[in-house]
N, C-alpha and C positions, 0 to 999 in steps of 0.2 A: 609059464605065462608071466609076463613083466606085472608086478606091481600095478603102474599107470594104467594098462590096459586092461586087470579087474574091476580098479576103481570106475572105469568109466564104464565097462559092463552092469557094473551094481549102479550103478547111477543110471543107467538107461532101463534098466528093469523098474528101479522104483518109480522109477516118473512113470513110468508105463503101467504101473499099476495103482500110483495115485491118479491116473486119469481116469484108468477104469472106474478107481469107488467112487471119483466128483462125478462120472456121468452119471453113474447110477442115483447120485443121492439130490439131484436137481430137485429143488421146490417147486408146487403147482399151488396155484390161488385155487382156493375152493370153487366151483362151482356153484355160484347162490343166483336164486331167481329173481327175475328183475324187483324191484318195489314194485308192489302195486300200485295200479294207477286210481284215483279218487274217481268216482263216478259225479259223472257232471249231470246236472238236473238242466237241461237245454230250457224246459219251461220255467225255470227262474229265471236264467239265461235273458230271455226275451226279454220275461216282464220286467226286470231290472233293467235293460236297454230301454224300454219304454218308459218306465217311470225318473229315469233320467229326462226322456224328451218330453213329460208331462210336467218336470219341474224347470225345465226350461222353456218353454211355453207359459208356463207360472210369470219369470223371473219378467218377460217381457210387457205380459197382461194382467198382471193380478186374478187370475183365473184362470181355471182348468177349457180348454179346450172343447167346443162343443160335440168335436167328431173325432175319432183320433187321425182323418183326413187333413185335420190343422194343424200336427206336429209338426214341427221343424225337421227337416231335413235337408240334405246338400251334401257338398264335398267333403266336407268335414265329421259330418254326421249320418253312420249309415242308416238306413232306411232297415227297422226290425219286422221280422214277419213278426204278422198279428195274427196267429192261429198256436194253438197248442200243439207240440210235436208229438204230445202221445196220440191226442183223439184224433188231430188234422181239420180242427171245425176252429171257426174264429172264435177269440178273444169277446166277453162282451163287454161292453165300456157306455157306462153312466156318468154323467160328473155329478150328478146328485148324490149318487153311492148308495151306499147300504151302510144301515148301522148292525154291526154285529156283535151281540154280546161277547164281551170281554174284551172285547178289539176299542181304544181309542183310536178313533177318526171314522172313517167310510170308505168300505172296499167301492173302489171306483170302476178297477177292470179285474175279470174274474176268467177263471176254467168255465166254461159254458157247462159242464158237467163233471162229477168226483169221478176222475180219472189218475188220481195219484194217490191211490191205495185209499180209494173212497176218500178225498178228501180234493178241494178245490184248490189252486192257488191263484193268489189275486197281487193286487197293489191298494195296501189299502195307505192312504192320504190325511192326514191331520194337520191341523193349525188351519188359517194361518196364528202366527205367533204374535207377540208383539213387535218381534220386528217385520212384521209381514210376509214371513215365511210360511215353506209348506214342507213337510216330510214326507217321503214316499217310499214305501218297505214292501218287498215282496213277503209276503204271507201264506200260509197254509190254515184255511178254515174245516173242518171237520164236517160234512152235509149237516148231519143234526142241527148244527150252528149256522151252516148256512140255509136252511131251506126255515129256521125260526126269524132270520134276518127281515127288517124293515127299511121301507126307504125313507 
């Protein structure tokens, strides 16, 4: 057998068996499970959309709205359901409010009943400020704290 015609035997062997060990030794990305995803609280959701349109309704009148029928809405601004997505019963809404201890300001709109782990969530509303501001924060009151509440 010539020389050249080894060499290229032994050369066609070895490629052929470096092919074999790269197939075998291909990497895989681990399989890891997606991130969890954050639980979304839909009933803050809301009242956060509505206490923006209660401060905007502010900005215009220097006051809270008598109904939350007088919120602003339009193309720009969608229209938030006004019921809690746990219970499915409406929002109640005072603009006089409720003072609740340890809360500065007055929950304005509330859970009609503790349905998030016995506990209500509301908007509760303080100032106005000296620059004639209003803040509006969604909250979580505890029943005990709310059912001690005064208007």
């Amino acid at each position: 057998m010539p020389r050249r015609a080894l060499d290229t035997g032994v050369s066609l062997a070895a490629w052929a068996v470096l092919a074999a060990l790269t197939g075998g030794c291909q990497t895989t990305q681990p399989q890891t499970a997606p991130p969890p995803q954050p639980k979304v609280d839909l009933c803050a959701e809301r009242l956060q959309d509505l206490g923006g349109q209660l401060l905007l309704y502010w900005s215009a009148h220097q006051a809270l709205p008598p109904t939350l029928d007088d919120l602003p809405s339009g193309q720009t601004l969608r229209a938030s359901p006004r019921t809690c997505p746990v219970s499915g019963k409406p929002y109640v809404y005072s603009p006089a409010g409720l003072v609740v201890a340890g809360l500065q300001g007055r929950l304005v709109l509330y859970d009609p009943e503790p349905t998030h782990s016995g506990m209500r969530e509301g908007i509760l509303v303080a100032g106005p400020t000296g620059t004639g501001l209003i803040t509006a924060n969604v909250v979580q009151v505890a029943e005990k704290d709310f059912a001690a509440a005064r208007p």
